[in-house]
C-alpha positions as CSV (number, residue, x, y, z in Angstrom):
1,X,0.0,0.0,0.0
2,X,1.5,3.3,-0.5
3,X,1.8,6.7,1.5
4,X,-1.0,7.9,-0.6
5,X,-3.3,4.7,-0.2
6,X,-2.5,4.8,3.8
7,X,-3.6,8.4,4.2
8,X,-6.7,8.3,2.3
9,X,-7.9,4.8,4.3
10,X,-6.9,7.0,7.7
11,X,-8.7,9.7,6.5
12,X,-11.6,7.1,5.1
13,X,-11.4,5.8,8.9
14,X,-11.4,8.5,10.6
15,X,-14.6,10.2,8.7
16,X,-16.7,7.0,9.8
17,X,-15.6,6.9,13.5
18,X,-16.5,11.1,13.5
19,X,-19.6,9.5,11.8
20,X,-19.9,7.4,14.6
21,X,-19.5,10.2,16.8
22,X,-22.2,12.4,15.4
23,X,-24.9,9.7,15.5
24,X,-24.0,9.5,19.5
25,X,-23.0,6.6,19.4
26,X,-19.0,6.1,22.1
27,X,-16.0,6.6,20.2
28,X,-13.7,7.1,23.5
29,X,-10.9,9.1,21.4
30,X,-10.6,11.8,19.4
31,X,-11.4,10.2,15.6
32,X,-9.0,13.4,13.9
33,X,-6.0,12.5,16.6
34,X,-5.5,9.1,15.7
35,X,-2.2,7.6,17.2
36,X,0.2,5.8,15.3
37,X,-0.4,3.0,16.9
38,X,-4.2,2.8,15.8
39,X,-3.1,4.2,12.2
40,X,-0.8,1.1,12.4
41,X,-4.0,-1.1,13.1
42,X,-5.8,0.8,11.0
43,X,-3.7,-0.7,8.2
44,X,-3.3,-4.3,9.4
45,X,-7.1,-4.6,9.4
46,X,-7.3,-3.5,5.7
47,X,-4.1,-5.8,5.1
48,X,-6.7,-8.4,6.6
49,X,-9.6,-7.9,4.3
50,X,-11.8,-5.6,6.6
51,X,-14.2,-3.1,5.3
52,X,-13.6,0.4,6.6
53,X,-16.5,0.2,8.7
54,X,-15.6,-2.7,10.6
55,X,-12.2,-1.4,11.1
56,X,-14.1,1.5,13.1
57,X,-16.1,-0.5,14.9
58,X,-13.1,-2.8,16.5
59,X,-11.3,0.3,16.9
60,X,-13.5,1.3,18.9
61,X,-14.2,-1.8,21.0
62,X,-10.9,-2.2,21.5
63,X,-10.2,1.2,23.3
């Protein structure tokens, strides 16, 4: 994957969990300060097959 595939499935990630937010639903961090470690997640999960909205949802359980 490269920088520019990596930022825009952040980004994609980041817009659902803000989603997420909006809709009231807990999102216990910040969805536009992401830290490298969940970025890094963020990318193993894709790497694994997940759709971006999964990849929000067991960010979030996870935290």
């Amino acid at each position: 994957m490269s920088n520019n595939e990596t930022q825009q499935l952040i980004e994609h990630v980041s817009l659902e969990l803000q989603g997420m937010k909006d809709l009231g639903m807990r999102v216990p961090f910040d969805p536009k300060s992401l830290s490298d470690k969940q970025k890094a997640e963020i990318v193993e999960y894709r790497d694994g097959g997940m759709k971006i909205s999964q990849i929000a949802d067991l960010l979030v359980s996870l935290h």
